[in-house]
DRENPA-3360 file (N, C-alpha, C; in nm, 2 decimals, always signed):
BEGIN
1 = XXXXXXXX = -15.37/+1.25/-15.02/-15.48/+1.31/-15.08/-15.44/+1.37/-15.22 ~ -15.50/+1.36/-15.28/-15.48/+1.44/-15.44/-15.53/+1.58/-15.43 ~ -15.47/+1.64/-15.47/-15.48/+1.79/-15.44/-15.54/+1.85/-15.57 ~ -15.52/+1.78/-15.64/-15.58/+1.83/-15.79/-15.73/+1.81/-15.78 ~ -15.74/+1.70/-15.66/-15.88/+1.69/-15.70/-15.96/+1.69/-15.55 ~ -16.03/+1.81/-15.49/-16.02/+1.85/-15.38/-16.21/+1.76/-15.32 ~ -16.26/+1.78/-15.41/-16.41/+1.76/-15.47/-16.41/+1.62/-15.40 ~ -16.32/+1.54/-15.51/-16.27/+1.38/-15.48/-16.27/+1.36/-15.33;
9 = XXXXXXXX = -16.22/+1.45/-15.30/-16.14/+1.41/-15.13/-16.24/+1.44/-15.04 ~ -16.32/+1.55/-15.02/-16.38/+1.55/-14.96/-16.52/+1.46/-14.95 ~ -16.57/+1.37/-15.08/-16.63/+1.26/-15.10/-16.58/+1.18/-15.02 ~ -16.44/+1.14/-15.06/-16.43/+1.04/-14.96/-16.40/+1.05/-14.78 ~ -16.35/+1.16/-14.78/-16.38/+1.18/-14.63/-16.50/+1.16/-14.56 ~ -16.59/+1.19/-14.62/-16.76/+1.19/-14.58/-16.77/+1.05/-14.56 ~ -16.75/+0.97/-14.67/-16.77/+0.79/-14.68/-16.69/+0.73/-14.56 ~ -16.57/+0.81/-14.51/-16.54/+0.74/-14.38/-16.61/+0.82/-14.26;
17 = XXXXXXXX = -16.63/+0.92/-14.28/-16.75/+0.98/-14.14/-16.83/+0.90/-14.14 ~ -16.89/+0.91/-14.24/-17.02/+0.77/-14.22/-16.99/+0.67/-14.19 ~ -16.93/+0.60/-14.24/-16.86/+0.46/-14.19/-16.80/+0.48/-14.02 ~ -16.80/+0.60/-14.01/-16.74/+0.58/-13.87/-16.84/+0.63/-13.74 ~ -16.90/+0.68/-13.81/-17.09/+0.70/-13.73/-17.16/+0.55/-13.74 ~ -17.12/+0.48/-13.85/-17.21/+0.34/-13.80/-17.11/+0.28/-13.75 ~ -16.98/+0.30/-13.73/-16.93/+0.21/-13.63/-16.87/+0.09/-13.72 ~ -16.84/+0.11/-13.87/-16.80/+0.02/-13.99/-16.63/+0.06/-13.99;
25 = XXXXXXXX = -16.55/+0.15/-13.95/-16.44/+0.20/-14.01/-16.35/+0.17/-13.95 ~ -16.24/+0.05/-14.03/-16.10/+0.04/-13.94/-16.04/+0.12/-13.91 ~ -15.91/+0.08/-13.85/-15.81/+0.21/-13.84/-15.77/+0.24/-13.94 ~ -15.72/+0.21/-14.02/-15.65/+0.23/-14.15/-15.68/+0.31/-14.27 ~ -15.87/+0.30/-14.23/-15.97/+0.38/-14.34/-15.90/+0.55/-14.25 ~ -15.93/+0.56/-14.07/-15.95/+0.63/-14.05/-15.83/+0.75/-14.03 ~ -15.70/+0.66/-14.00/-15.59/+0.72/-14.02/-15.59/+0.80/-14.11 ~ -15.57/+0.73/-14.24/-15.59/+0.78/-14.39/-15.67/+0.93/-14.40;
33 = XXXXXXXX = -15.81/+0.91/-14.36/-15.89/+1.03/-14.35/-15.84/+1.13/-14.27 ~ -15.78/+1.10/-14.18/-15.73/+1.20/-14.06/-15.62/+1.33/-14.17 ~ -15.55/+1.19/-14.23/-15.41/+1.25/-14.27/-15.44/+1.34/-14.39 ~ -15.59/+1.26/-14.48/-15.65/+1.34/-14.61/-15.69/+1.49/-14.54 ~ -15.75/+1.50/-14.41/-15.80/+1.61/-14.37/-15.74/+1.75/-14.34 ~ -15.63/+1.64/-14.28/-15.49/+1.77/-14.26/-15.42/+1.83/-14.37 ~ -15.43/+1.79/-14.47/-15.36/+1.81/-14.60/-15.47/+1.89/-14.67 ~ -15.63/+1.86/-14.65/-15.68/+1.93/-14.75/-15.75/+2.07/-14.69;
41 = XXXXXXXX = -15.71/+2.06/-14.55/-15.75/+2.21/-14.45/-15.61/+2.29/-14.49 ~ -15.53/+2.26/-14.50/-15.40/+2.31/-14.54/-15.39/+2.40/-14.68 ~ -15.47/+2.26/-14.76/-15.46/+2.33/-14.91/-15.59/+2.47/-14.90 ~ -15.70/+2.46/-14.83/-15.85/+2.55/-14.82/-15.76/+2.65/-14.79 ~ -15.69/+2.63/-14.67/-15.63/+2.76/-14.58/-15.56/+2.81/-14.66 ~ -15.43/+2.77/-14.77/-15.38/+2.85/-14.88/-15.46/+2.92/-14.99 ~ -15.58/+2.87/-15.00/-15.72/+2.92/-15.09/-15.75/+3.04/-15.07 ~ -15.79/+3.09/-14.90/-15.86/+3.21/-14.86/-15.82/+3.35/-14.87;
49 = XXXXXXXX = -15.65/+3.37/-14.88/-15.58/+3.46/-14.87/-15.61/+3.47/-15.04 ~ -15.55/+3.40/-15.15/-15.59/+3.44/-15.29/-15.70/+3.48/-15.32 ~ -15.85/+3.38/-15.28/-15.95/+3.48/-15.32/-15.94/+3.60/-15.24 ~ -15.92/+3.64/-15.12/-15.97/+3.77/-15.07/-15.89/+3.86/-15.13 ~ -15.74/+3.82/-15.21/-15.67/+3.88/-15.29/-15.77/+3.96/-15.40 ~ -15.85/+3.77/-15.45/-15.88/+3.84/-15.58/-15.99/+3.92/-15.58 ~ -16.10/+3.92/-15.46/-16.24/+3.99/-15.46/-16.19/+4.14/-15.45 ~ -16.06/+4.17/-15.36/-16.01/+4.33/-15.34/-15.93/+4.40/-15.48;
57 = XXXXXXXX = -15.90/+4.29/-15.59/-15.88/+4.32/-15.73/-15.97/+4.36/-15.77 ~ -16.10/+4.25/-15.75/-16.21/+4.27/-15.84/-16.32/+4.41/-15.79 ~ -16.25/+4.50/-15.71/-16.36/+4.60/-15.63/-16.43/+4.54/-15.49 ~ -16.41/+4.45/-15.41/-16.47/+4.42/-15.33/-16.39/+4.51/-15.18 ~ -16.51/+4.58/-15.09/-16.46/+4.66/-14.97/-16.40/+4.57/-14.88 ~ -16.36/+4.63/-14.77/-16.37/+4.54/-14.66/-16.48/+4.52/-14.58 ~ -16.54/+4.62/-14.65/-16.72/+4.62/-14.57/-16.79/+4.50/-14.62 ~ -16.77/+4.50/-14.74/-16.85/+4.41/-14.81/-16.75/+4.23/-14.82;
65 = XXXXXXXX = -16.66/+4.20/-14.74/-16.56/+4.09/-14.72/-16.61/+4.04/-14.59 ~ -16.62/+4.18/-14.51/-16.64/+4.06/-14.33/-16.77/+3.99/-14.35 ~ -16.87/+4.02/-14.38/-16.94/+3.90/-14.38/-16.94/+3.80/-14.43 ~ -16.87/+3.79/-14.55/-16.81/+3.64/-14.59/-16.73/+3.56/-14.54 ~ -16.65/+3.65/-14.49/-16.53/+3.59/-14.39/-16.60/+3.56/-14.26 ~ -16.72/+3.58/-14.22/-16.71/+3.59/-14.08/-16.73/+3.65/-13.98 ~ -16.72/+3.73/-13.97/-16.67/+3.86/-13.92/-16.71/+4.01/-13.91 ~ -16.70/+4.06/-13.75/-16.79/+4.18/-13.79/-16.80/+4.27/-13.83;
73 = XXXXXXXX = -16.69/+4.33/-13.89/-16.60/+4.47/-13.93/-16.50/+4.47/-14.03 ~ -16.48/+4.55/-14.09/-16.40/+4.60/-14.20/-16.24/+4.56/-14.18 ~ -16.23/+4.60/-14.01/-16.13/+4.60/-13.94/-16.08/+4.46/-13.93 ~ -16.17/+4.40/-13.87/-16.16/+4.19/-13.81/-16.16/+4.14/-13.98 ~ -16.19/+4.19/-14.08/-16.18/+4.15/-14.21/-16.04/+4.12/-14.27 ~ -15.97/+4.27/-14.27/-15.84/+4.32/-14.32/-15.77/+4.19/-14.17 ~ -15.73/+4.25/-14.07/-15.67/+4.16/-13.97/-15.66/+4.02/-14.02 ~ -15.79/+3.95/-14.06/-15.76/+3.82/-14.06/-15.71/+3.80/-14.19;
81 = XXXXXXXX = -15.73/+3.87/-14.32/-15.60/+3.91/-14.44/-15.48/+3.87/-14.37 ~ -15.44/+3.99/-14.31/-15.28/+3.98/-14.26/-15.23/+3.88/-14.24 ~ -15.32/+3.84/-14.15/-15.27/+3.74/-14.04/-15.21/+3.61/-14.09 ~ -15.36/+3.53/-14.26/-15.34/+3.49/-14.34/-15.22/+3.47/-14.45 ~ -15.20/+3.61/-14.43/-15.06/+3.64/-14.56/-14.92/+3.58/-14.51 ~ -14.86/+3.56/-14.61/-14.74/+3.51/-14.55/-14.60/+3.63/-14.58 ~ -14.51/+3.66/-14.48/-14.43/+3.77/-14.45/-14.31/+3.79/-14.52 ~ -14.30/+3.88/-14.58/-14.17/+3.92/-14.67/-14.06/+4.02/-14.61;
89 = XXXXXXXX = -14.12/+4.03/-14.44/-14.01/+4.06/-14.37/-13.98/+4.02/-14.23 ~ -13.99/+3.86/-14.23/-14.00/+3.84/-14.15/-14.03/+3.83/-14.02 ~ -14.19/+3.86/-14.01/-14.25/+3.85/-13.91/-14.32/+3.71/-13.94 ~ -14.31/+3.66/-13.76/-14.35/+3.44/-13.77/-14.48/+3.42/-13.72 ~ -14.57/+3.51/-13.69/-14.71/+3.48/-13.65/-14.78/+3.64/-13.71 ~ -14.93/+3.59/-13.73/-14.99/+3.68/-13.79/-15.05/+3.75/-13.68 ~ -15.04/+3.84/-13.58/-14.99/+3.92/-13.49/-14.89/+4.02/-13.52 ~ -14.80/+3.98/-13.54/-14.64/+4.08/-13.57/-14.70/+4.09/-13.72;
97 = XXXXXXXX = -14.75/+4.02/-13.81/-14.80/+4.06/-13.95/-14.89/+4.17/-13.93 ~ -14.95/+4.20/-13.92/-15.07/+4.27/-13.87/-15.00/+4.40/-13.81 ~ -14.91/+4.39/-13.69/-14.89/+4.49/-13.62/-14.76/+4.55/-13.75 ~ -14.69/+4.51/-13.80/-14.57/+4.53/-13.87/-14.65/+4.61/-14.04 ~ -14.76/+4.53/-14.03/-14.82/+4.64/-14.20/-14.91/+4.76/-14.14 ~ -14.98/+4.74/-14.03/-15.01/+4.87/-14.00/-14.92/+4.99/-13.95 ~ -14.78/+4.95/-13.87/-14.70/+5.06/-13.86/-14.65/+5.09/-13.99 ~ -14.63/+4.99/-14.13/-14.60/+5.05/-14.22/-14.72/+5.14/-14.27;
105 = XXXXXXXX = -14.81/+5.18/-14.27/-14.89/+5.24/-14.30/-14.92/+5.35/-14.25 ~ -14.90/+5.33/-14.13/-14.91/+5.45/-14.03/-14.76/+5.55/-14.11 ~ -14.66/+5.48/-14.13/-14.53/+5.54/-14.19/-14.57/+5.59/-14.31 ~ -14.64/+5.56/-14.35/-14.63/+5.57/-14.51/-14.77/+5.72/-14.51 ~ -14.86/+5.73/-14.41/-14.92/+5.85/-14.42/-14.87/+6.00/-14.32 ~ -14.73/+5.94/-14.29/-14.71/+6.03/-14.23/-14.59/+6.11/-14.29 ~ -14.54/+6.04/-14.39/-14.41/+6.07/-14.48/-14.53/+6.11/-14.60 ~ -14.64/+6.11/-14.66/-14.76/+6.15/-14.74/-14.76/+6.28/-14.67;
113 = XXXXXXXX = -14.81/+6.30/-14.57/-14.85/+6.47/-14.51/-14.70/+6.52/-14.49 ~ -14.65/+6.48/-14.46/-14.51/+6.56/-14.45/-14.45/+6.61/-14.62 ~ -14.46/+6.46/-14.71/-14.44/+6.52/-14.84/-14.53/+6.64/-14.87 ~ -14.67/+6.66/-14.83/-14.77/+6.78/-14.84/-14.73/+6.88/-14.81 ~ -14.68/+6.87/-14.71/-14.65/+7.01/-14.64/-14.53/+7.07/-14.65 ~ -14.46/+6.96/-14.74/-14.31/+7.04/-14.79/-14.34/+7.04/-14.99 ~ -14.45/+7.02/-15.06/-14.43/+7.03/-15.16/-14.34/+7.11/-15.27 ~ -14.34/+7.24/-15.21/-14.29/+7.32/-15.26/-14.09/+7.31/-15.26;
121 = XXXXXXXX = -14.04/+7.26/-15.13/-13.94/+7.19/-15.13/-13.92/+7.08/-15.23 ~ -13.99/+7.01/-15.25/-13.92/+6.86/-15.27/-13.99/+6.87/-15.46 ~ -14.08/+6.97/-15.54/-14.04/+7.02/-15.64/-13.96/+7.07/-15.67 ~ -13.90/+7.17/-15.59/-13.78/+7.26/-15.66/-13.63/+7.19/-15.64 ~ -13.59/+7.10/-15.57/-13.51/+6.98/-15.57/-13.50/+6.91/-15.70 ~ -13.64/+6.84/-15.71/-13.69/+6.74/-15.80/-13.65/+6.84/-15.96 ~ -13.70/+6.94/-15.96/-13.64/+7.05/-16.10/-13.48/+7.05/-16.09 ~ -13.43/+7.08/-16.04/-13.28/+7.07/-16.00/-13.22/+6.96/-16.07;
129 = XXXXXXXX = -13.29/+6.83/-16.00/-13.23/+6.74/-16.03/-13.25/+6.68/-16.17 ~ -13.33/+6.70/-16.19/-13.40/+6.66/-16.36/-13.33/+6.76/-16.45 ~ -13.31/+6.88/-16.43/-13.21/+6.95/-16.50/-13.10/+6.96/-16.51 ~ -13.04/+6.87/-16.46/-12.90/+6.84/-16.43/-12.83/+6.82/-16.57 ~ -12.70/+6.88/-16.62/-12.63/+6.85/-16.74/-12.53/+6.72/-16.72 ~ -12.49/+6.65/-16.81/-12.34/+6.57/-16.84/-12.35/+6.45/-16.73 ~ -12.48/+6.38/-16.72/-12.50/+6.27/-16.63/-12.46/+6.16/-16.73 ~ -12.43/+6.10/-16.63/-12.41/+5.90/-16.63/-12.53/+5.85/-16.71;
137 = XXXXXXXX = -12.51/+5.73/-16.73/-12.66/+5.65/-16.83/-12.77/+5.59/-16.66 ~ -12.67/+5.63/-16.59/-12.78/+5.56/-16.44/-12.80/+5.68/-16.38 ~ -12.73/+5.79/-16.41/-12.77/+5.90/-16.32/-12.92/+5.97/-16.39 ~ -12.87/+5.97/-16.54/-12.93/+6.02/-16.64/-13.14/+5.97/-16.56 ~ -13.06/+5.83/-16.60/-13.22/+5.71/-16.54/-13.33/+5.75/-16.47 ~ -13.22/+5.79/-16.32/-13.29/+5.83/-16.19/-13.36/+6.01/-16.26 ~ -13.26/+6.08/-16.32/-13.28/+6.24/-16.37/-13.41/+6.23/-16.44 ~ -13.46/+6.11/-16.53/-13.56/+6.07/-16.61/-13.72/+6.04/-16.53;
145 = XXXXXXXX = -13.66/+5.94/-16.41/-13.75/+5.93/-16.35/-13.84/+6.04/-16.26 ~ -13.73/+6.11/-16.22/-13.78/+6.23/-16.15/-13.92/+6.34/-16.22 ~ -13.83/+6.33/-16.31/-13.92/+6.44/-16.42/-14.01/+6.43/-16.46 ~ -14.02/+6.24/-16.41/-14.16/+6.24/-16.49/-14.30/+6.25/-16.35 ~ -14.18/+6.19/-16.22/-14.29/+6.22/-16.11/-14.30/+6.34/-16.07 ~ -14.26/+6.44/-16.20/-14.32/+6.57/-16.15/-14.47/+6.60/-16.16 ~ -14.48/+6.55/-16.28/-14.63/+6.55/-16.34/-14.73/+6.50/-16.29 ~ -14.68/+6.42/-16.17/-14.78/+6.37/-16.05/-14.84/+6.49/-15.99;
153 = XXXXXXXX = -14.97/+6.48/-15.90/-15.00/+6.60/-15.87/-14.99/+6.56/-15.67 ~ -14.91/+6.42/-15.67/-14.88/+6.38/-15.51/-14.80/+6.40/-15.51 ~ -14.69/+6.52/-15.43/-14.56/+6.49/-15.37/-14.49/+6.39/-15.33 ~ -14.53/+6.33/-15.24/-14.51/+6.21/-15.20/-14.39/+6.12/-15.36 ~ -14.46/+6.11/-15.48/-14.41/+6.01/-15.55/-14.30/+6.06/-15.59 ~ -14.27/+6.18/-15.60/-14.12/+6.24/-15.59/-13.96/+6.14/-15.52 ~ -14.04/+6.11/-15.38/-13.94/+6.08/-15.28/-13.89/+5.93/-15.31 ~ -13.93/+5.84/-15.36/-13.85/+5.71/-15.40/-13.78/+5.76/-15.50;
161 = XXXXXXXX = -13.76/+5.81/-15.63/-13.64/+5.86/-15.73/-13.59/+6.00/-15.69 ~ -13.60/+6.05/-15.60/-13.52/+6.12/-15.56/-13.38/+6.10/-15.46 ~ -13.45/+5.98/-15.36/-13.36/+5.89/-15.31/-13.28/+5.79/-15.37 ~ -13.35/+5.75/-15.49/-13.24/+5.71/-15.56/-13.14/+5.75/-15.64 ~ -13.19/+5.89/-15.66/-13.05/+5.97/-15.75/-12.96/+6.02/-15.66 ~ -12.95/+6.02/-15.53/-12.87/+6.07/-15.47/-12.72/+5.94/-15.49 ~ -12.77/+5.84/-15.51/-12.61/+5.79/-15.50/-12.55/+5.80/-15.65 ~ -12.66/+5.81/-15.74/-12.53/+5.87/-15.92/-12.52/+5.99/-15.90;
169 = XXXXXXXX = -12.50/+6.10/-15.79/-12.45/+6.22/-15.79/-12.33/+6.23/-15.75 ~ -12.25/+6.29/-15.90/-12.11/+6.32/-15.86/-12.05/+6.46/-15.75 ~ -11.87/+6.43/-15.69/-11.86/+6.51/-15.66/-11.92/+6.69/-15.67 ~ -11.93/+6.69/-15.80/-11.98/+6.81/-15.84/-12.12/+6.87/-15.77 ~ -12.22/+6.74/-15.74/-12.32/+6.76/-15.70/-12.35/+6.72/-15.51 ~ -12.21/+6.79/-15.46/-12.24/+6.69/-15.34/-12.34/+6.79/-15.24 ~ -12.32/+6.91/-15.26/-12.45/+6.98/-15.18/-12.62/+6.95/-15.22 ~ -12.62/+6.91/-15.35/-12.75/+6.86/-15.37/-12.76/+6.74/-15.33;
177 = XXXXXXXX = -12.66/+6.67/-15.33/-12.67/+6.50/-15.25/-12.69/+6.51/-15.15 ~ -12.63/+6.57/-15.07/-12.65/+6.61/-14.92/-12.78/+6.64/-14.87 ~ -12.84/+6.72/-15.00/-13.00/+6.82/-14.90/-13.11/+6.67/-14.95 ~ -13.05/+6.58/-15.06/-13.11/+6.43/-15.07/-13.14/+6.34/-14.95 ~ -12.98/+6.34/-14.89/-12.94/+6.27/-14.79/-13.07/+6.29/-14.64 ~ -13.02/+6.43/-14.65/-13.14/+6.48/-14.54/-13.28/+6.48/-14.58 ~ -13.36/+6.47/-14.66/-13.49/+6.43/-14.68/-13.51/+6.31/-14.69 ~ -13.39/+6.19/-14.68/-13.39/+6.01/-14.67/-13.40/+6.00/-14.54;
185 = XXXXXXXX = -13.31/+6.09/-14.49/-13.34/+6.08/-14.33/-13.45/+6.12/-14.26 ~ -13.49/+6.22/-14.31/-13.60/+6.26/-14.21/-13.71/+6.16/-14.24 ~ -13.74/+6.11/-14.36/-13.84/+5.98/-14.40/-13.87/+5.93/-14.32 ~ -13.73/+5.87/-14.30/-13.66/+5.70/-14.28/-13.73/+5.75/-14.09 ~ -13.71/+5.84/-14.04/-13.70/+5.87/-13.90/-13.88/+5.93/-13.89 ~ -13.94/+5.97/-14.02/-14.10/+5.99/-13.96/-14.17/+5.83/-14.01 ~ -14.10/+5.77/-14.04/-14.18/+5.65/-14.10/-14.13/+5.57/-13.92 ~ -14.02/+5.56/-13.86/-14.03/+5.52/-13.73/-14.10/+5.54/-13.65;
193 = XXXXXXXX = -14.10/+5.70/-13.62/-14.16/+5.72/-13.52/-14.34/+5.71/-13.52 ~ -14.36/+5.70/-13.67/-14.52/+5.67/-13.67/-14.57/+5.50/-13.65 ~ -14.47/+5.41/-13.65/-14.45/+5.30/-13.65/-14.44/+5.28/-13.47 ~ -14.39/+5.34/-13.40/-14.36/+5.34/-13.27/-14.46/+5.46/-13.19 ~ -14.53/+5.54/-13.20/-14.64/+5.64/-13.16/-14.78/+5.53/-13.17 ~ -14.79/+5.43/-13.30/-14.91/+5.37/-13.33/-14.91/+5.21/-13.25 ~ -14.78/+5.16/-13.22/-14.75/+5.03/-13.13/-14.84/+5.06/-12.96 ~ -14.76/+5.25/-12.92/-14.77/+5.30/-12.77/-14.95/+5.31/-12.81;
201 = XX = -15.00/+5.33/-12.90/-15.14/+5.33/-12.87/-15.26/+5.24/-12.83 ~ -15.19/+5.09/-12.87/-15.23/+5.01/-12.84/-15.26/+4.94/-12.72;
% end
């Protein structure tokens, strides 16, 4: 099948349906169409995930998606998204897709209220660190970044350049590395356990 030209193909698919409703169609027409079919359900099925990409670019809900898709809810909407997408950490069926972005999410609002409720910690760190004198041109980077996710009014966006400045901190700075170290850990360990609390719910 020509893929360039999808229009084409499905024209002629139809000319052998017909042909094969009157009982006119060799094998060879029909093989052919079989094989056109599989190839151009293939190319549709790579189609669906991009537009639903691009209607969620373009402002479209999930409220306003499941009925196009099908479907009765916001929820059966997003799912069949996932399920669609293809995995950048290797999960092999859209099931573990699904179950693997919702525990990320589940992680990702539970390290959000945790950043909330330590704000006041993980600014006066984040000042620390941005004030730092006689840094490296990478330490400097991370010291740069920081300062600027001060001016964020989310906590939260603190904690990716803060984790990353802990490894250009020299000896000199190993107690502030250290109180780093322990805020990567406690993340890294509320992003699990909200990942594994949200699996037991199911």
């Amino acid at each position: 099948m020509d893929e360039s030209d999808p229009v084409g193909a499905v024209r002629r698919l139809h000319e052998v349906v017909t042909a094969a409703r009157a009982g006119s169609a060799d094998q060879d027409q029909l093989l052919t169409a079989l094989a056109g079919l599989r190839t151009l359900r293939e190319q549709i099925a790579g189609w669906e995930p991009e537009l639903i990409t691009a209607a969620r670019a373009a402002g479209a809900s999930w409220v306003a998606l499941a009925p196009a898709l099908g479907v009765a809810s916001r929820q059966a909407a997003e799912r069949r998204y996932l399920r669609l997408q293809p995995s950048d950490t290797g999960e092999k069926t859209g099931e573990a897709r699904v179950d693997a972005e919702r525990g990320r999410r589940a992680g990702d609002r539970a390290v959000a209220d945790w950043a909330r409720r330590n704000s006041a910690i993980l600014r006066q760190l984040a000042g620390r660190v941005s004030a730092l004198d006689g840094l490296g041109p990478a330490a400097q980077e991370s010291a740069d970044r920081i300062g600027a996710a001060l001016g964020d009014d989310d906590p939260a966006t603190l904690l990716p350049p803060l984790a990353a400045a802990r490894a250009h901190l020299t000896d000199a700075h190993a107690g502030l590395a250290r109180q780093l170290g322990e805020i990567s850990e406690q993340t890294d360990r509320l992003r699990r356990d909200a990942a594994g609390n949200r699996r037991a719910k199911d």
